[in-house]
N, C-alpha and C positions, 0 to 999 in steps of 0.2 A: 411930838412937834410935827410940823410941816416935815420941816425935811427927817424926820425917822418916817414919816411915810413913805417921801419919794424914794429913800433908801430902799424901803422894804417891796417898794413898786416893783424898784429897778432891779433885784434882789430874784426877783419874781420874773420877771421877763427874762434873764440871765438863766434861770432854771430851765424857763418853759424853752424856751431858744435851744438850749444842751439836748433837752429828753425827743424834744416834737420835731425837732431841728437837726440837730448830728446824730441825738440816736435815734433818728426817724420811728418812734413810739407809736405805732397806728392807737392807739387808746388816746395819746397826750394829742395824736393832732385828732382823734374824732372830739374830745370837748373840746378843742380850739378850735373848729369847726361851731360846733353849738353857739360857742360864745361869739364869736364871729357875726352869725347869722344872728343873735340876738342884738348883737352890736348894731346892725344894720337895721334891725328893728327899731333900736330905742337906742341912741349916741349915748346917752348918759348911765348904759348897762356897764361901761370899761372904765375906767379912770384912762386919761390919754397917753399915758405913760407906758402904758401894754398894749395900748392896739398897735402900732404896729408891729407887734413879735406875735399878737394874736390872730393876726389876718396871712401873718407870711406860715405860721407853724400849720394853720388849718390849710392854705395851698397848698403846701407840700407833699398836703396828703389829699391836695381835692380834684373834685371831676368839674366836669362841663358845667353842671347846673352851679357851682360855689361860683366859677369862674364866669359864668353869664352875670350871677349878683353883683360883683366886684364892678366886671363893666357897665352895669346899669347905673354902678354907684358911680363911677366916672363919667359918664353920661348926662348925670343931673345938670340942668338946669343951673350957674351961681353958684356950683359949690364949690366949699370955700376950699383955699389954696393947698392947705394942710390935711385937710381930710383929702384930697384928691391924688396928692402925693401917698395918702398911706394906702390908698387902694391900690395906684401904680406901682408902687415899689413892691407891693406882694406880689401883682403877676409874676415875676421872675423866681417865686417860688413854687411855682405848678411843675412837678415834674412828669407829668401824664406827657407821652412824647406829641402827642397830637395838639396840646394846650398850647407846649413848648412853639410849635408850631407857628399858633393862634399869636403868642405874643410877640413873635421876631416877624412874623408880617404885619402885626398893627404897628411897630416901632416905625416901620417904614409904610406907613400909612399917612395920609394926608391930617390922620385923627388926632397924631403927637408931634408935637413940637416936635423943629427941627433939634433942639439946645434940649429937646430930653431924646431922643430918641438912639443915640451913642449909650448913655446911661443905660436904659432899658436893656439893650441890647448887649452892652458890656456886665450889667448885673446877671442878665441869664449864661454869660459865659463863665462868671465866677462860679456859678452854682454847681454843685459835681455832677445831681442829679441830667443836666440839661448842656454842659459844656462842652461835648463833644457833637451834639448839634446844633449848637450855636455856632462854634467855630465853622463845620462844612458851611450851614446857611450866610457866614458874612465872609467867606471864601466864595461860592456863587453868588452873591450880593454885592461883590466885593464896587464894582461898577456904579451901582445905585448908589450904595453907601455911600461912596467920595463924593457924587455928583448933589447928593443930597445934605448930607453933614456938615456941619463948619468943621475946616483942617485944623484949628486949634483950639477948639472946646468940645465937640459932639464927636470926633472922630479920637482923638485918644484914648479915649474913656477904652475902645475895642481892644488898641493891642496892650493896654495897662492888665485889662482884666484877663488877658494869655498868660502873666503870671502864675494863674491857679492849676494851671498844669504840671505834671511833675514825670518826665519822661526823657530821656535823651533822644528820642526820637520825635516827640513832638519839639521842642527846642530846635531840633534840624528842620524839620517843616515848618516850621513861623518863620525862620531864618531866609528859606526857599523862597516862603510864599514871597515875605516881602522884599526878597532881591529881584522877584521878577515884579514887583508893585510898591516901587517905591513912597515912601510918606515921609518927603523930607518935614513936615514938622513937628514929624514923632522918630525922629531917629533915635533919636536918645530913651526916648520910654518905649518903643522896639527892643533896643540895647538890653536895658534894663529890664524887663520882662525875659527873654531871653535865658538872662544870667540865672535871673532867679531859679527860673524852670530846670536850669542843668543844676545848682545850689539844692535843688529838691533830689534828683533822681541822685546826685551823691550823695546826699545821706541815706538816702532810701534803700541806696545797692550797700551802703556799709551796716546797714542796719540789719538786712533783710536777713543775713545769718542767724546770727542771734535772734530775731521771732523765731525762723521755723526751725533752732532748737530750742528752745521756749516750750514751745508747741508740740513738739515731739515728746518732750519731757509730762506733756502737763496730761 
């Protein structure tokens, strides 16, 4: 039936995401590269239910040439709203530090919406590969960004996505940063980000015995 397909789609994307994605597979993301750049050859090479896990797994593991494609494809001419989201939301998974680069200044480029460009930006601070230079660059940006963002759609999106950190010492730094730049209309998702990040690095210190006798053991 329809839907055991879309089951078996999503089933599929779920996979490739694990291998290409967390266990960063340079094999799973060279054919999700291939299939990628077939993709963009011929739309109707992917069912749409994979692309885009199939455009983000192939970033992850792509250089300048994958990531000029992706921009050409946003670039077009008309195109349509949903194909242009699935190219955008992949840039944020180029971990190449120079790409990383490339994408947090188009964010703040005249090229993206003001109402995506918080996203963009806040997507590449989720990412582990890119998250510690996203955070410096919208600490040095921190000026454009407010000047240029809405205060409550495009600018949350940044310190929501400081959650993916997991450190009591970055915890302290968000904390700093935004005591000396305050964002009253993200206090509370400040707050909350915050929490989460110190919620991490305690389990992580109660953990961390147990791995490395684990480890020792093994």
């Amino acid at each position: 039936s329809a839907r055991d397909g879309d089951d078996l789609q999503q089933r599929r994307a779920s996979l490739l995401a694990l291998l290409g994605g967390t266990g960063n597979s340079p094999d799973v993301q060279r054919r999700a590269r291939e299939a990628a750049l077939k993709y963009i050859d011929d739309p109707s090479y992917l069912p749409g239910t994979l692309v885009p896990t199939v455009l983000s797994v192939a970033a992850a593991g792509g250089d300048a040439a994958l990531y000029d494609r992706y921009l050409a494809q946003l670039r077009k001419p008309g195109i349509d709203p949903e194909e242009y989201y699935r190219f955008f939301n992949a840039l944020a998974s180029f971990g190449d530090p120079g790409l990383v680069q490339r994408t947090l200044q188009l964010a703040l480029s005249g090229e993206v919406r003001t109402q995506d460009a918080g996203t963009l930006i806040g997507q590449v601070l989720a990412a582990p590969a890119s998250r510690d230079a996203a955070w410096r660059f919208a600490q040095d940006q921190w000026s454009t960004i407010t000047a240029r963002l809405d205060p409550f759609q495009g600018i949350p999106q940044i310190p929501r996505a400081l959650a993916s950190f997991c450190s009591v010492a970055r915890a302290n730094e968000v904390r700093q940063f935004f005591a000396k730049n305050p964002l009253p209309s993200s206090e509370r998702t400040i707050q909350q980000s915050i929490e989460r990040i110190e919620a991490c690095a305690a389990v992580q210190a109660r953990q961390a015995p147990t791995i490395a006798a684990w480890l020792a053991a093994t």
